[in-house]
Structure formats: C-alpha cells, structure tokens
C-alpha positions as CSV (number, residue, x, y, z in Angstrom):
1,X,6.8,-39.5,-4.3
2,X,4.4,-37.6,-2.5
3,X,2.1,-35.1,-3.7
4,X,3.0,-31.0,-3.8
5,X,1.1,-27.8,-4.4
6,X,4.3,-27.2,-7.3
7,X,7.0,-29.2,-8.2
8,X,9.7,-26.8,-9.8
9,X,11.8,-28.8,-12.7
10,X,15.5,-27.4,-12.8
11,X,17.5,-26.1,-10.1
12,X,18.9,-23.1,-12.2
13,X,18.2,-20.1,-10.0
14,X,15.4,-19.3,-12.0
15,X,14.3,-22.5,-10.6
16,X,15.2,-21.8,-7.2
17,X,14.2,-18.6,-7.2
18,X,10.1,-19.8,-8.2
19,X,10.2,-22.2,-5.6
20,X,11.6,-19.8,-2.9
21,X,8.4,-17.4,-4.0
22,X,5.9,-20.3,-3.8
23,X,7.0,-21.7,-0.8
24,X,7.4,-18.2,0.8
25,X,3.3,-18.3,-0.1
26,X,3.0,-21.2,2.2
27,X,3.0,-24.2,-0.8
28,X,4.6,-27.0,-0.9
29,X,7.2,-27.0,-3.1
30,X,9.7,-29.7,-4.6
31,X,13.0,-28.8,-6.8
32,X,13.8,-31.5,-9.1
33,X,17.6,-31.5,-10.8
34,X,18.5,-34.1,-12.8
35,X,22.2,-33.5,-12.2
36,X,24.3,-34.8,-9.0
37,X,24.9,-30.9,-8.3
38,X,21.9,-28.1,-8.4
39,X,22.5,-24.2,-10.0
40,X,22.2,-25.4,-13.3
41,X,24.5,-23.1,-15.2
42,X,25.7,-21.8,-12.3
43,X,28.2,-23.9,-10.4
44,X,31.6,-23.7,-9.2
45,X,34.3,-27.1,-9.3
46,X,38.0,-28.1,-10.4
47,X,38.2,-28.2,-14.7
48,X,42.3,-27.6,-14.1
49,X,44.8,-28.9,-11.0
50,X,44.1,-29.9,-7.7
51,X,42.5,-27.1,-5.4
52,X,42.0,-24.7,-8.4
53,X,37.9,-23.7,-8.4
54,X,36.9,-22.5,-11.5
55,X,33.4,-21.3,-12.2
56,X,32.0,-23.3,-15.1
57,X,28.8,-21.7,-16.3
58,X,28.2,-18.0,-14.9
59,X,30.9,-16.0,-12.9
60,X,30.2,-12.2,-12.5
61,X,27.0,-11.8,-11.1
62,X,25.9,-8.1,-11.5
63,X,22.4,-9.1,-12.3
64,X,22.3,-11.3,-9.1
65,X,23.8,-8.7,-6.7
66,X,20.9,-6.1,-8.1
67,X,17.7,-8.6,-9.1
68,X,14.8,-7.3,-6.9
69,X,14.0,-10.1,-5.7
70,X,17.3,-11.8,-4.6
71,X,18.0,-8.6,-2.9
72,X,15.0,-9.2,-0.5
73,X,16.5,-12.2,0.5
74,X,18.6,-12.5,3.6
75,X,21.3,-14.6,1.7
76,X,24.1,-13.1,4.0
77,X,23.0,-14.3,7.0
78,X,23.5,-17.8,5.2
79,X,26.7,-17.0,5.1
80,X,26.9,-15.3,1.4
81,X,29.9,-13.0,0.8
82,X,30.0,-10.4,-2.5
83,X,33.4,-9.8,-3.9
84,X,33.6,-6.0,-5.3
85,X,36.7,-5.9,-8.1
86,X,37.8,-2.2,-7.8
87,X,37.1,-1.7,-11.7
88,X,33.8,-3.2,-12.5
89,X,34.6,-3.8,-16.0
90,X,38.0,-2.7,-18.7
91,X,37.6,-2.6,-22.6
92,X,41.3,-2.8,-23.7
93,X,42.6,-1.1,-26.6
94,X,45.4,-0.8,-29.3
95,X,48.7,0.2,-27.7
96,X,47.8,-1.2,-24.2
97,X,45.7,1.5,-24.2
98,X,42.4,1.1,-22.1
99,X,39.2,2.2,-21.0
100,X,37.3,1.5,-17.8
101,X,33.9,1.7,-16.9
102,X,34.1,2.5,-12.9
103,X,30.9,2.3,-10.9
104,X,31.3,6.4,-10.2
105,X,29.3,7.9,-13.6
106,X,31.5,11.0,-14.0
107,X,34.8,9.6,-13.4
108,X,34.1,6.5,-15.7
109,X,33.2,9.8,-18.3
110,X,36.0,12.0,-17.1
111,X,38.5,9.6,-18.9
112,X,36.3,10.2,-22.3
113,X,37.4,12.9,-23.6
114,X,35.5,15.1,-25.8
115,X,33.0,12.6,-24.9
116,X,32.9,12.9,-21.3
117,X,29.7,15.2,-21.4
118,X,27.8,12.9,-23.7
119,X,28.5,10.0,-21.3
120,X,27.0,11.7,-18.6
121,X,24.6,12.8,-20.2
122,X,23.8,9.0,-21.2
123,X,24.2,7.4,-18.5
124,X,23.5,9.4,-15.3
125,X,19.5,9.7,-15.7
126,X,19.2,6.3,-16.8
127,X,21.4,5.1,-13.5
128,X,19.4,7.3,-11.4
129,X,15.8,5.7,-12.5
130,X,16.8,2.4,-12.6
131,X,15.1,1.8,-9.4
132,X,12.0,2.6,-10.4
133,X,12.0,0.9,-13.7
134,X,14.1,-2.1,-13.2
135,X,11.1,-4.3,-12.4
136,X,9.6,-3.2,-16.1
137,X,12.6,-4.2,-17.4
138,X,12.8,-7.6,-16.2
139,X,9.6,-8.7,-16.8
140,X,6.9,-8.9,-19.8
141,X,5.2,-5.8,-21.9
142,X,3.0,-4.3,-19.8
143,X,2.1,-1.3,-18.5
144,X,4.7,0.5,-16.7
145,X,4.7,2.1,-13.3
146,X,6.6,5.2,-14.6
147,X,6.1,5.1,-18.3
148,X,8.1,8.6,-18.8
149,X,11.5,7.1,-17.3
150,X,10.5,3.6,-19.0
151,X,9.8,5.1,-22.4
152,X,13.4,7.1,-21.9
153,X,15.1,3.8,-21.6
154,X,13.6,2.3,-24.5
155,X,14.0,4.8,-26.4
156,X,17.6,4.7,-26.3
157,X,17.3,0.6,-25.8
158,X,15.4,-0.2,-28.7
159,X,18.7,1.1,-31.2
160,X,21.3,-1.0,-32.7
161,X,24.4,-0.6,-30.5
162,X,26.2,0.8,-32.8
163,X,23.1,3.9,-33.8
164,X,23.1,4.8,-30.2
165,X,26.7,4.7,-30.0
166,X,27.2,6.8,-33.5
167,X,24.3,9.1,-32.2
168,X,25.6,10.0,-28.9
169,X,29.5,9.4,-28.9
170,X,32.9,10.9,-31.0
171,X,35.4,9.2,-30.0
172,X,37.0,5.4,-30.4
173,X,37.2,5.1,-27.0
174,X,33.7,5.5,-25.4
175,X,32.5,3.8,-28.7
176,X,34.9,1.1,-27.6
177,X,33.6,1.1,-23.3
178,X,30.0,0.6,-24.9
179,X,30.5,-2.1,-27.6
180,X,32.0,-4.3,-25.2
181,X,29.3,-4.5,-23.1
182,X,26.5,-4.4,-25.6
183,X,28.3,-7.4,-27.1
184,X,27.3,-9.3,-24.0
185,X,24.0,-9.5,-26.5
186,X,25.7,-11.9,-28.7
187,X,24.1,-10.5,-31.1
188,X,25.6,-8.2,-34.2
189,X,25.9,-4.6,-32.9
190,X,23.8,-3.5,-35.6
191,X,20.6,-5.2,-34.8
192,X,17.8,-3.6,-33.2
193,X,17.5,-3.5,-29.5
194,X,21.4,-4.7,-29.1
195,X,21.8,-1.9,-27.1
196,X,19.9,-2.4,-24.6
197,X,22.3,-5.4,-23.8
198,X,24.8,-2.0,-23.2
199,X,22.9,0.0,-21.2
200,X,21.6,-2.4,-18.5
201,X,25.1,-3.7,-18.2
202,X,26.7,-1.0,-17.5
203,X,24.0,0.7,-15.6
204,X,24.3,-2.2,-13.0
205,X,28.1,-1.2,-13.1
206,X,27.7,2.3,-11.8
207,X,24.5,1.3,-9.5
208,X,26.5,-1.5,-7.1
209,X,29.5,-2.6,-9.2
210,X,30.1,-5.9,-11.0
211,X,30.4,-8.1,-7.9
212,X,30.5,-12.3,-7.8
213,X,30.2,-14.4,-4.9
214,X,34.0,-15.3,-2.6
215,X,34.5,-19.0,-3.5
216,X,32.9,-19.0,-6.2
217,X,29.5,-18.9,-8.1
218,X,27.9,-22.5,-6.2
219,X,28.1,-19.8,-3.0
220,X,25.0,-18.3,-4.7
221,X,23.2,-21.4,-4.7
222,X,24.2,-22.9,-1.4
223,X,22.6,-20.0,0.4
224,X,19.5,-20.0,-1.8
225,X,19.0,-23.9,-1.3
226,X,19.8,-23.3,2.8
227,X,16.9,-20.8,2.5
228,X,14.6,-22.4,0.6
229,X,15.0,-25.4,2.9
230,X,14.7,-23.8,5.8
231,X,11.1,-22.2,4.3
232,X,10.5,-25.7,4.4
233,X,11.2,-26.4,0.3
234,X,12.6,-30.0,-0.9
235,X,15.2,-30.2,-3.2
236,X,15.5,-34.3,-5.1
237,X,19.1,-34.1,-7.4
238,X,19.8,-37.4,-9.7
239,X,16.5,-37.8,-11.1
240,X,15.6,-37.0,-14.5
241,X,12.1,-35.8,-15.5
242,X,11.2,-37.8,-19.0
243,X,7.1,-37.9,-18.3
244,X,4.9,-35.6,-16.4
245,X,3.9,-38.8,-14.6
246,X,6.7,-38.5,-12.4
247,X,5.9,-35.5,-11.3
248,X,2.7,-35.3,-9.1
249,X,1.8,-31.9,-8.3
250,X,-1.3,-29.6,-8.7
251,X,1.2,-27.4,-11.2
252,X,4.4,-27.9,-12.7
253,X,7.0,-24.9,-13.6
254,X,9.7,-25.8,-15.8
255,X,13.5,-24.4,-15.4
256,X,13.6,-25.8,-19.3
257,X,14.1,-23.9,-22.5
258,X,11.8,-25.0,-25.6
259,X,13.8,-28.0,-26.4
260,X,14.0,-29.7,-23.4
261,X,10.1,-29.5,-23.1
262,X,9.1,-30.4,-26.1
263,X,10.8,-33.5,-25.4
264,X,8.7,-34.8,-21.6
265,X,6.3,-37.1,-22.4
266,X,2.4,-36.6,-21.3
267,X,2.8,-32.6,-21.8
268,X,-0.3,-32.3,-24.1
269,X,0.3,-29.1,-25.4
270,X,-2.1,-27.9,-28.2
271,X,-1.1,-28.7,-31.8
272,X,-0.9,-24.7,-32.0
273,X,1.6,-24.2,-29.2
274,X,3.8,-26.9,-29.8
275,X,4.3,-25.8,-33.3
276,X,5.7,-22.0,-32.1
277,X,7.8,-23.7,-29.5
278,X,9.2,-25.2,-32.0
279,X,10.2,-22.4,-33.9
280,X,11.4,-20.9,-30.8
281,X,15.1,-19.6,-32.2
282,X,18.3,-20.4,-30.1
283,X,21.2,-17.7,-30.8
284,X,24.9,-18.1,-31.4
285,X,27.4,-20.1,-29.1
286,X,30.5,-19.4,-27.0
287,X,34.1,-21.4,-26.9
288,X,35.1,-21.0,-23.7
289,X,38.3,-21.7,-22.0
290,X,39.3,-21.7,-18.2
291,X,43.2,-21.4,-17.0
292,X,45.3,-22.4,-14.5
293,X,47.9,-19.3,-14.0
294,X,51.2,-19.4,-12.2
295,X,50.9,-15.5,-11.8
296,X,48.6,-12.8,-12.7
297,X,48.0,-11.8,-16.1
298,X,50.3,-9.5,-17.0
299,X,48.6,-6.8,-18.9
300,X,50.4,-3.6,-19.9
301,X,47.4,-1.4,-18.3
302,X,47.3,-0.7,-15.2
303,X,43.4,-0.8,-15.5
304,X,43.0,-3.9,-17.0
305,X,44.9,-5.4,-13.5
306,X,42.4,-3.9,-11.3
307,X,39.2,-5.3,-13.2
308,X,37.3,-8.3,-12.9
309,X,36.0,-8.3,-15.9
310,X,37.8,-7.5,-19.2
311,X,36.6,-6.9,-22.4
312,X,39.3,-8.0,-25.2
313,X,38.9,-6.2,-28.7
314,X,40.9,-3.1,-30.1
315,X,38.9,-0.7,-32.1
316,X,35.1,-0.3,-32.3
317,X,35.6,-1.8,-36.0
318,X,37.0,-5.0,-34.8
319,X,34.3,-5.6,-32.4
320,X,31.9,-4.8,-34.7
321,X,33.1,-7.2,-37.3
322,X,33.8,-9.9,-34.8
323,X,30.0,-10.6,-33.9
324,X,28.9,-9.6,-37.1
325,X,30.5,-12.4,-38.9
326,X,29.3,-15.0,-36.3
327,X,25.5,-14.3,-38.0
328,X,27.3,-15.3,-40.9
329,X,28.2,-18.9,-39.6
330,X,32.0,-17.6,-39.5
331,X,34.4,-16.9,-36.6
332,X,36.5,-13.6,-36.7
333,X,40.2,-14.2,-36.8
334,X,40.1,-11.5,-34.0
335,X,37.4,-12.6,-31.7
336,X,35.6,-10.3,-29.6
337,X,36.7,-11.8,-26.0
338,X,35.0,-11.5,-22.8
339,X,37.7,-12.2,-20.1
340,X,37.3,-12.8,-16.0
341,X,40.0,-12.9,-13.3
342,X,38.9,-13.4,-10.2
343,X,41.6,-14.5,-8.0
344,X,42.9,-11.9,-8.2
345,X,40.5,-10.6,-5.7
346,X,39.5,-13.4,-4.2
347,X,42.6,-15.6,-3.0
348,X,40.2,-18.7,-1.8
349,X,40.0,-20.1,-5.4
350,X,43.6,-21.1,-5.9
351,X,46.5,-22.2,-4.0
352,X,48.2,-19.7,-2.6
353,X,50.3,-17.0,-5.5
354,X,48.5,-19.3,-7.9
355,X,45.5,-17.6,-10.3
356,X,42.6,-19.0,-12.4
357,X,40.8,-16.8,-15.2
358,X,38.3,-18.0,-18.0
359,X,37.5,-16.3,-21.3
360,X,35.2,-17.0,-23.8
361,X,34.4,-15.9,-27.6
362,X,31.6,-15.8,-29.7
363,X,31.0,-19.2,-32.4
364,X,28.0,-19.6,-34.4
365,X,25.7,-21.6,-32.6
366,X,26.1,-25.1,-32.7
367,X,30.1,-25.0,-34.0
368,X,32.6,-27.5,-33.0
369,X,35.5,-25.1,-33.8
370,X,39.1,-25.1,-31.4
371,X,38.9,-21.4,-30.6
372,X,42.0,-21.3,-28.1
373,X,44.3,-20.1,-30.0
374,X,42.3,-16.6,-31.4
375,X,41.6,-16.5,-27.8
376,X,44.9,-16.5,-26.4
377,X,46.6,-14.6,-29.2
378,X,43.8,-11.7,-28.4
379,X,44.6,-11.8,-24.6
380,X,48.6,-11.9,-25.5
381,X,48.0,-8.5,-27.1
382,X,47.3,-6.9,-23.9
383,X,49.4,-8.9,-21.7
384,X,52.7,-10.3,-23.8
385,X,54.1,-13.1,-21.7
386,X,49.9,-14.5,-21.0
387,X,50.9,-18.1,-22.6
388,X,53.9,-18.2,-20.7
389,X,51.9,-18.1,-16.9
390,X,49.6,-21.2,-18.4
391,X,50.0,-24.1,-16.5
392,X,46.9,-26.1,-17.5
393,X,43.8,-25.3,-19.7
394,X,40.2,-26.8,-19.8
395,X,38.2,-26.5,-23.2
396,X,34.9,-26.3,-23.6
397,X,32.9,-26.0,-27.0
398,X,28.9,-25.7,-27.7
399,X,28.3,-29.4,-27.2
400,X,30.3,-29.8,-24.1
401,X,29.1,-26.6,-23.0
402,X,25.3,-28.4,-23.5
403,X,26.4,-31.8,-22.3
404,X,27.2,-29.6,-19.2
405,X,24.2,-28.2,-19.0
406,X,21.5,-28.7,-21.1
407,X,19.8,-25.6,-21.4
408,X,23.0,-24.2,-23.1
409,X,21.5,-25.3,-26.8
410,X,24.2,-25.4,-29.3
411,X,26.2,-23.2,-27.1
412,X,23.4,-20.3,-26.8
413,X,24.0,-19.4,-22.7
414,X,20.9,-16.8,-22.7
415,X,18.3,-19.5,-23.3
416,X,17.6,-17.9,-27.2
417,X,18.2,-15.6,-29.4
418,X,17.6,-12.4,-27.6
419,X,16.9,-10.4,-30.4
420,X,14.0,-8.0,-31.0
421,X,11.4,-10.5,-32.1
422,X,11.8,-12.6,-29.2
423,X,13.3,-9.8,-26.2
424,X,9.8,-9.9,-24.4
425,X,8.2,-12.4,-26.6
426,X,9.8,-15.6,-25.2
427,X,9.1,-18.2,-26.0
428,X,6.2,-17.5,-27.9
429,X,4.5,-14.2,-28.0
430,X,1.2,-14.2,-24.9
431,X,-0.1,-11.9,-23.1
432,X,1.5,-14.2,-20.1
433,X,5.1,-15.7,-21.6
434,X,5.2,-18.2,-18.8
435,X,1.7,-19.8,-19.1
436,X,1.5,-22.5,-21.9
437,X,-1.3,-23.7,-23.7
438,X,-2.2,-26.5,-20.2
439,X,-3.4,-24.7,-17.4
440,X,-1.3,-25.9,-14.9
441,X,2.0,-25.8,-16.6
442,X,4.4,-22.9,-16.8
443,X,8.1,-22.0,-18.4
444,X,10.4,-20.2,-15.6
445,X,13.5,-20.5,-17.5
446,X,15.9,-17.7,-19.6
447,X,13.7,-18.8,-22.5
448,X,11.1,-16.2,-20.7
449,X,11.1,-12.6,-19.7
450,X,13.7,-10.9,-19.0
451,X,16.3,-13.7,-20.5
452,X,19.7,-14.5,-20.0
453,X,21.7,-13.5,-16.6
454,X,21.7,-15.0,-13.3
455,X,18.8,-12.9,-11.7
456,X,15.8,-15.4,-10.6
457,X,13.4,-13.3,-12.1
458,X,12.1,-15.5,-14.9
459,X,11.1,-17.7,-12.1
460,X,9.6,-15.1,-9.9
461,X,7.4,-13.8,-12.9
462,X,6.6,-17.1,-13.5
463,X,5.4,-18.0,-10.0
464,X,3.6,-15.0,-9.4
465,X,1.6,-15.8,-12.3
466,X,0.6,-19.7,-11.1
467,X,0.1,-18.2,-7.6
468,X,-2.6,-15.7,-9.1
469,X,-4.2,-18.3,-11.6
470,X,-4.5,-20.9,-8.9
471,X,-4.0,-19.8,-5.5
C-alpha cells in the first residue's frame, strides 16, 4: 500500500464525507471499508423476495437532504434523485385518529386546535433561523455566530420533551406530533435535552421536507463515492483494519465508535484517554423488522397513507411510558414504533403493485428479545388487515443489527447514548471531540459532534480540524 496524506477508516458517510473535504484540499486520501459494500449503516439490498430493495440501516434522510455540507455538493449531477413523500411525517392516534406534521408551519398548526397558536409560535422562529444556526448545532460548544437565535434554540432544546411539551402545548394531539419525533432520541422523554431530538426533527420537516433518495438509501453513497473519485480519492473495500501498521498515512480519521478503536492494535493512546473511552456510554437498541407487502398498508387515516414516515403510539402517555421503561431494561407491551413506507412513493423498490415498509421499536440495549409481534399488533391498530398484506418478513435484533454493521453496539444506531452528558461531549469531553490523545489520529464517527443521523458532518468537523493542526 502506498503512502497518503489521510487514510479515512470506515466508509459510513461520515467517512465519506472527511475524505471528500480532505481531498477537496488537494490531499491524498484513501477510504478503507472492511465490508464488500461501503455506506456503512447506510445501504440499500434484498432482506425479503426477489427484486424487493429494502433499506437496511438508515432510510429517511432529512438530515442528509439539509447537512451543509452535503448540500454544497453537486450529487445530482451524479445522478442523485430526492423522493419528497407529500406528508413529511404522521403520529397516529386512538380511533384512527391522526396528526401530521406537513412541511407548511401554519397548516401543520392549523390542525392543533386550541394549540395552533402555540405551535406557531414554537416553531416558526426556530424554522426561520435555522440557517443561521444550523452549523452551531452540528458541531462542538463553541462560540456561536448568532448567539441570540442559538441561545433561543437551546433554551427550548435543553428541556425534557415532555417540560417543553407541558410548557407550551394543551392538547393530546400536538403533545402527541412532538413526542414522536423527540422519541427519535431514544432516550426517555423526561430526560434533559430529549427535546432537542423534537425540535431539529421537525424543523428539517417544515424547512425541505423528510425526503430519501429514489432506489434507495446506497443512491446516497454511490454519488458520494463517484465524487470523491472523481476528486481523485481511493476507496479499498474487504480489508479490515486490526493494527495501525496497515495503515500508512501522515494521519488517520476513524469512522469507528469507542469500541471498535479501542480494539486496533499500535493505537498508543495515553493511559488517561483510553480509560474515558472506555467509559464512553452506548444507549438503548432497536428491533427492527422489514416487510414484503402485497398492497399498501391499509390505514384507516387518510394521513397516515400519504406519509413517509409514521409514528405508531396512541396517547402522549403511552409514548411516554414506552421509552421510559426501556431505561429500565424492560420492553413496553405497546412499543413506541417508528414506521417507513416508501414504495409507496417510489415504485423502483418493488415489483410492480408490490410494497416494502420497515419499522422498528425501541429494546434496551443489547436485548435479544422477538419484538415482531408488539410491532405488528401496534401497526394493526391503525391499519386492521396489516398482517394479512405480509408476504415475507426479515428480523433483525441488536446483535444482527451489529453483526451488520458494527458501529451499531448493542443495537445503539446513534453511535451512544445521546444524552446530556455526552450531546457535545462525545466521546470524551475536549475542547476538540475529534482529536485523541496521538496527534495524528482523529474520531469522525456518530460517536462525535453532532451524533447520530446521516449528515457527514462528524466527518467534516473532524477533517477540518486535521487540516488546521497539520496542513
């Protein structure tokens, strides 16, 4: 192997995304995968039948379509087409009643209620600054460029979910809209900074929808590996980093979380470092199933048809208790369930008048437990007749979910426990998150600023810091 100016370990697009920066900077870069297939997480392949594509790790990409620096990118001209599902995201409720959060602010409020001024008033100077604090928010503490509009988001970020839903809302329903996306967090709704999970979410909703790539999620990384090769990057799949020795560069960034580093021999961290990566905390798991569907899932709302993403629970309460018992090592008998049906919009994932969807729940991390049938049953609420339009399912539980993809510890698919200890702290609490304790080695993975999500921007933040302490 020859030598490189950086050698990028992991082709998650956090990975891809640092090595597209660096090479744009005129080094000379090397992506190594240890997989047959790069995009870590995010990959797209048949789990069912024959000609059914099914997006095994990350589907709906809202954080993708809006990260400022994928944005910058000309991934269209490679041939990159966004799918916009008319409803962004659907939080069902009791009765077939549901809510949805459309990307217009006022007429995702106008179906509030007595709330409808409150959500406004929420939501629509928070979606208009976004812009100018969104690269604050997805990177480390420091000093913001508009600390007035930053210190309004964290102020309402910084609550438990369910404080700044108490605080600003009335009803069940908008209660409802917001727990379901601050549940995204996996963390219980009453724990500090769990809201902020809520807002970002559905910020991106309103600003450009909740969009994923036509033909699935590896569309993403295709164009971003056509790029980056065409800046003249290399990309080396099948091979398997165990020692730094095989890996001869001037700097290495890793596209690992804490475990997986710990574990490469010749990394001579200090005694100091390797002892608080070591206590680095993963968070709780997800089951997750994907489908094979005869037909569309018939749900009794109207809403919940025209969504791409839909989240399953029934009351505020229920949602509440679902992810507050998973702290507690237990499962809820009626999971909190994050659903996604994208044929329906996009017909090139399926033969045709055929469907696929996926769902997942919340475990506590590490747990081996069958969670299909809490998972159907919750779906078969909203659309009786669900089980019926089955026609093959593919299981996956925290240790397949981390045998397919080992940054997925013990089922934790936002690289840690994204909680308020280790929100900008992660891994370890520096002035510089990405820099370890050897000069020339750096973290880019969701185990750094900002965290989970498909957005590249723990990689960029990571590069930009080897390109100033080097280059």
């Amino acid at each position: 192997m020859q030598d490189y100016d950086a050698v990028i370990v992991g082709s998650g697009t956090n990975g891809i995304a640092a090595a597209i920066y660096l090479q744009q900077k005129g080094l000379k870069t090397l992506i190594i995968e240890a997989k047959p297939e790069p995009g870590g997480a995010t990959k797209t392949g048949e789990l069912t039948l024959p000609d059914f594509q099914h997006d095994i790790g990350s589907a709906v990409l809202p954080m993708a379509y809006s990260s400022p620096f994928f944005e910058k990118l000309p991934l269209e001209k490679y041939g990159l087409k966004w799918i916009f599902p008319e409803i962004p995201f659907v939080q069902t409720l009791e009765n077939g009643d549901a809510v949805a959060c459309y990307q217009d602010v006022a007429k995702t409020a106008s179906d509030l209620g007595e709330d409808e001024k409150a959500y406004n008033k929420l939501m629509k100077p928070l979606v208009k600054d976004w812009s100018k604090i969104v690269n604050d928010i997805l990177g480390p503490l420091g000093i913001p460029e508009h600390p007035i509009k930053f210190m309004n988001f964290g102020r309402h970020a910084l609550l438990p979910a369910k404080t700044l839903a108490n605080l600003t809302f009335k009803t069940s329903k908008a209660k409802s809209l917001f727990y379901g996306a601050a549940a995204h967090s996996t963390l219980p709704l009453t724990n500090l900074a769990s809201a902020s999970f809520g807002l970002v979410l559905t910020i991106m909703a309103h600003q450009n929808g909740w969009p994923f790539p036509e033909k699935g999620v590896s569309s993403l990384i295709n164009v971003l590996l056509a790029y980056y090769k065409d800046l003249g990057g290399t990309v080396l799949l099948n091979k398997t980093i165990t020692k730094t020795s095989q890996i001869p560069s001037k700097i290495q960034l890793f596209d690992l979380t804490p475990k997986q580093l710990l574990e490469i021999e010749g990394l001579d961290f200090s005694t100091t470092y390797r002892k608080r990566l070591s206590n680095f905390n993963y968070g709780s798991g997800v089951f997750k199933i994907d489908w094979a569907l005869d037909e569309p899932i018939p749900f009794l709302n109207e809403k919940c048809r025209k969504a791409g993403t839909i989240h399953v629970g029934f009351s505020p309460e229920e949602i509440e208790v679902s992810e507050k018992v998973i702290s507690e090592g237990k499962i809820s008998e009626k999971p909190y369930v994050l659903l996604v049906q994208p044929s329906i919009f996009d017909s090139t994932r399926t033969p045709e008048n055929k469907h696929t969807a996926w769902a997942y729940c919340h475990v506590p991390h590490g747990s081996k437990e069958d969670c299909t049938d809490l998972i159907e049953q919750q779906i078969e609420k909203a659309a009786p007749g669900f089980k019926k339009t089955i026609l093959k399912r593919s299981v996956m539980n925290t240790a397949q979910l981390e045998i397919f993809n080992p940054n997925i510890v013990g089922g934790d698919i936002n690289g840690g426990r994204q909680d308020i200890t280790q929100l900008f702290t992660r891994p370890v609490a520096k002035i510089s998150p990405y820099k370890t304790s050897i000069d020339t080695v750096y973290i880019c993975s969701s185990s750094t600023p900002p965290g989970g999500g498909v957005h590249g921007m723990g990689g960029v933040n990571a590069a930009k810091q080897a390109m100033k302490d080097h280059f």
